[in-house]
Wavefront OBJ file of the C-alpha trace (Angstrom):
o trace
v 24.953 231.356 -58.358
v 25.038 233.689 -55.468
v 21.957 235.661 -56.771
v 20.189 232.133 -57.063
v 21.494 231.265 -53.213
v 20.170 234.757 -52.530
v 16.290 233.870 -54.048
v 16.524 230.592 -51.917
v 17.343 231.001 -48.772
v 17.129 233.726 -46.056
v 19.179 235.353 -43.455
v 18.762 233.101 -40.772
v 15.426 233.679 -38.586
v 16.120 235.107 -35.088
v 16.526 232.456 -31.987
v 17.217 229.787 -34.616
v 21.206 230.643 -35.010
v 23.873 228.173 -35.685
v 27.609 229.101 -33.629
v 29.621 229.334 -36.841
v 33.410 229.097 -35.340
v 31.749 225.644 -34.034
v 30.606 224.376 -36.754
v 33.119 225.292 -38.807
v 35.457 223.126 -36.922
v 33.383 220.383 -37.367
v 33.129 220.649 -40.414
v 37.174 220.684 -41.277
v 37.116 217.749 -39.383
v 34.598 215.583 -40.686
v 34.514 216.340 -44.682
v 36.976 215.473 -46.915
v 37.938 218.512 -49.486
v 36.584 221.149 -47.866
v 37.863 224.322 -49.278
v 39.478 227.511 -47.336
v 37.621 230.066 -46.509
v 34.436 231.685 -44.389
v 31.608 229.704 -43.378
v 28.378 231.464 -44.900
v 25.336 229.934 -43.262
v 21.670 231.044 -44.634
v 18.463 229.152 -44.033
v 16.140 227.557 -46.398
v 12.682 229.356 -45.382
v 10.520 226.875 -46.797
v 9.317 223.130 -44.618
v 8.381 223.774 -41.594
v 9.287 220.055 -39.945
v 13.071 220.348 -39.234
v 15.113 223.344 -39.088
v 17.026 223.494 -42.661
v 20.092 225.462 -43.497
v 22.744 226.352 -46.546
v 26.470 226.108 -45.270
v 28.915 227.153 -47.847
v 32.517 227.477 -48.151
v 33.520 229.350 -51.377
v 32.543 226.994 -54.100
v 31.280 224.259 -51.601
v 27.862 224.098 -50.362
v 26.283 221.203 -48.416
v 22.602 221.259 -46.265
v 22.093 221.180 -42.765
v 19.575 219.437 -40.832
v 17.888 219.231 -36.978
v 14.675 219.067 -35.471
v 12.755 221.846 -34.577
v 13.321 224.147 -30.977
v 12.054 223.304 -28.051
v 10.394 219.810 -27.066
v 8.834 217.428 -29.940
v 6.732 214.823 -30.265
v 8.298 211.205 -28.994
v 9.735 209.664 -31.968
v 9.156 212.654 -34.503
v 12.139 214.535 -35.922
v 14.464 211.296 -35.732
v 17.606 212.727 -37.557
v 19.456 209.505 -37.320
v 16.349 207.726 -39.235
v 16.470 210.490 -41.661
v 19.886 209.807 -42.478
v 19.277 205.863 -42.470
v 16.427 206.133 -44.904
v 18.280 209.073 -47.339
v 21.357 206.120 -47.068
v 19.814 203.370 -48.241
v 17.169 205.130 -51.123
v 19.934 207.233 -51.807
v 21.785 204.046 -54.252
v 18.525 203.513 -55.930
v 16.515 207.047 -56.254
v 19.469 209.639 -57.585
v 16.338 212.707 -57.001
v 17.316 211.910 -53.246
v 19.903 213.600 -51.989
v 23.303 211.853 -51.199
v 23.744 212.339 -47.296
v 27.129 213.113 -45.873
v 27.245 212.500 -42.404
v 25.172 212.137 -39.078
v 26.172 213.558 -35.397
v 24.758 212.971 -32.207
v 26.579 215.810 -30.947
v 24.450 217.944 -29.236
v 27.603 220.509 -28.309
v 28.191 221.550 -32.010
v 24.001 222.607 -33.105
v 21.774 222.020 -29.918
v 20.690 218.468 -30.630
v 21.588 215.775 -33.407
v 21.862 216.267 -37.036
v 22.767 215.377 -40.294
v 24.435 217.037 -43.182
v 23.709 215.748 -46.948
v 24.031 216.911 -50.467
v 22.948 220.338 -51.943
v 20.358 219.263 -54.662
v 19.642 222.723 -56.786
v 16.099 223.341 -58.975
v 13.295 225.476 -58.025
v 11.026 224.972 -55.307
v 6.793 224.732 -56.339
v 5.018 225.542 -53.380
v 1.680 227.189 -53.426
v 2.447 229.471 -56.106
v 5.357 229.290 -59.116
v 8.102 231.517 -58.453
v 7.440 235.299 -59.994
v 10.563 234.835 -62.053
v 8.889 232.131 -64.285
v 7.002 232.046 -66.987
v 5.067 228.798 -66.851
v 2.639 227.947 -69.137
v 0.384 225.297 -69.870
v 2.465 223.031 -71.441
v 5.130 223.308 -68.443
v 2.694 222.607 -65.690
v 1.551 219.514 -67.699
v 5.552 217.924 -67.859
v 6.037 219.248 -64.385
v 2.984 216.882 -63.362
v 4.254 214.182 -65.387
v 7.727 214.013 -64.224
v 6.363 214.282 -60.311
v 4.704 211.166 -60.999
v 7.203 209.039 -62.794
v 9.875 209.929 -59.705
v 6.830 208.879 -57.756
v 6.500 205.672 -59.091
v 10.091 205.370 -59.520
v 10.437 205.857 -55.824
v 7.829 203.425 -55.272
v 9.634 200.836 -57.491
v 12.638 200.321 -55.069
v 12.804 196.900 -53.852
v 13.513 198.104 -50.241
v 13.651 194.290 -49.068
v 17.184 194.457 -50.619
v 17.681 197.362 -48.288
v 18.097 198.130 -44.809
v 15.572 199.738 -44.596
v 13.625 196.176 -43.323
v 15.710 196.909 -40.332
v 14.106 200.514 -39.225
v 10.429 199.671 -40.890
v 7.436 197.893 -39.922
v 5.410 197.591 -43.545
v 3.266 195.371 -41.797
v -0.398 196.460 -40.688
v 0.947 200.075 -41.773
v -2.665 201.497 -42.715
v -4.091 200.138 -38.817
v -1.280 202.049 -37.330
v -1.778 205.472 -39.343
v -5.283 205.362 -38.522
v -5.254 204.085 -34.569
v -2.434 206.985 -34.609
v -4.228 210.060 -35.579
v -7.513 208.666 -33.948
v -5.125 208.893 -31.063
v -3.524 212.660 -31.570
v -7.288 213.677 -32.507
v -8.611 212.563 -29.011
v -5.816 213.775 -26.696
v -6.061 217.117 -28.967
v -9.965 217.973 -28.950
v -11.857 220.522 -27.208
v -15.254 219.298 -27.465
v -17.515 216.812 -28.833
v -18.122 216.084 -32.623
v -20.872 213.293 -33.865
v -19.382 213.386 -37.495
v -15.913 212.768 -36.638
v -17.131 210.095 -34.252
v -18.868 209.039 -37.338
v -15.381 209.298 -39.601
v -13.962 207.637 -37.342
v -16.094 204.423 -36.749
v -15.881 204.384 -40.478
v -12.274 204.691 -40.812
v -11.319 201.751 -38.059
v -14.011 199.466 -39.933
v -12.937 200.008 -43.682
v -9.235 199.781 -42.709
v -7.916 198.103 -46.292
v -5.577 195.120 -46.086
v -2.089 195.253 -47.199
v -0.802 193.296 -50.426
v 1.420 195.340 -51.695
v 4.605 197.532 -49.236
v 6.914 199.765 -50.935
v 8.701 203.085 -49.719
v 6.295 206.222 -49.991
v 7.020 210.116 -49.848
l 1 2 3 4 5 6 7 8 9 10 11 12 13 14 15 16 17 18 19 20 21 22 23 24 25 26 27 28 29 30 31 32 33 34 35 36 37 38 39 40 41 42 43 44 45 46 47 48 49 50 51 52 53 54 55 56 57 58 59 60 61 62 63 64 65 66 67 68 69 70 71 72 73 74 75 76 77 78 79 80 81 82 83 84 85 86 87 88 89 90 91 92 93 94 95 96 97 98 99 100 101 102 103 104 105 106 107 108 109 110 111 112 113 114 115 116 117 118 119 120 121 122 123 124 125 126 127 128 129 130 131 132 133 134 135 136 137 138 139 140 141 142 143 144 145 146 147 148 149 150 151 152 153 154 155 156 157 158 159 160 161 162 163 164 165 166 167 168 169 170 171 172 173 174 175 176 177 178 179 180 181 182 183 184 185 186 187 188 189 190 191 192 193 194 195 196 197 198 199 200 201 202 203 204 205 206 207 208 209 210 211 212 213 214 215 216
């Protein structure tokens, strides 16, 4: 195990630190079981969205995490959705990790976040990992079992969830569009006919929704 933890993760990156006596504390206090013993933190190098760590106590290991440093986007990195959303697919979708706790207490990591399960397997990114041999016939189950958790993920009736409390299903595909129309023009430089082309097209071939369910 700790020569798998070791192929994982990384020391954590400089500037991006977690106070250990701190969180330790917390941690005593807040989760049931928690063994004796030194708090090992490491960070998962991979995702570049949130800021994701490996705590682990002996035996026990659990996952950190909190938004990015310095100032984000309104609405973007919302830990407390996060944890809402793991909560409630959580039940259903078993590939999700169970989450633990949330904190909005900004004294313990430098801004809220949540703590969840430790889910192990090997990560696909760009490349397979060099200490795998995968052939053919394993890239063709791999694809088939990403799709069937797909559409397993897609199958949760999340009107039977609360997730119909935090979501807005309807007139989703107007919003993503109007959105990054949005971020496009407060982020260009100069003047481009074919994106002013893409996006005439876009806002007039918007399709209508029949159909909501919970996406990756």
């Amino acid at each position: 195990m700790a020569e798998k933890i070791e192929l994982e993760t990384i020391h954590v990156r400089k500037g991006e630190e977690l106070n250990p006596h701190v969180l330790h504390k917390f941690l005593e206090k807040n989760i049931d079981d928690l063994p004796d013993g030194e708090l090992e933190i490491r960070q998962f190098s991979a995702g570049h969205s949130n800021l994701t760590y490996l705590l682990k106590i002996r035996e026990r290991e659990v996952v950190l995490r909190r938004p990015p440093l310095g100032p984000v986007a309104p609405k973007a990195h919302d830990m407390k959705r996060e944890f809402r959303i793991l909560s409630e697919i959580h039940p259903h979708f078993s590939a999700a990790p169970k989450p633990i706790l949330y904190s909005e207490n900004e004294e313990i990591v430098g801004s809220p976040f949540f703590i969840m399960e430790r889910k192990y397997g090997e990560v696909f990114d760009s490349s397979f990992p060099p200490h795998l041999n995968v052939t053919i016939e394993d890239r063709k189950r791999l694809s088939t079992v990403m799709v069937n958790k797909l559409v397993e993920l897609h199958s949760i009736d999340y009107t039977k969830t609360k997730l119909l409390e935090i979501t807005k299903p309807e007139n989703f595909m107007e919003r993503q569009v109007n959105g990054w129309i949005g971020r496009y023009n407060r982020a260009k430089t100069s003047e481009i006919a074919e994106v002013d082309r893409l996006m005439s097209w876009l806002i007039n071939n918007v399709p209508k929704n029949h159909h909501s369910s919970i996406i990756h």
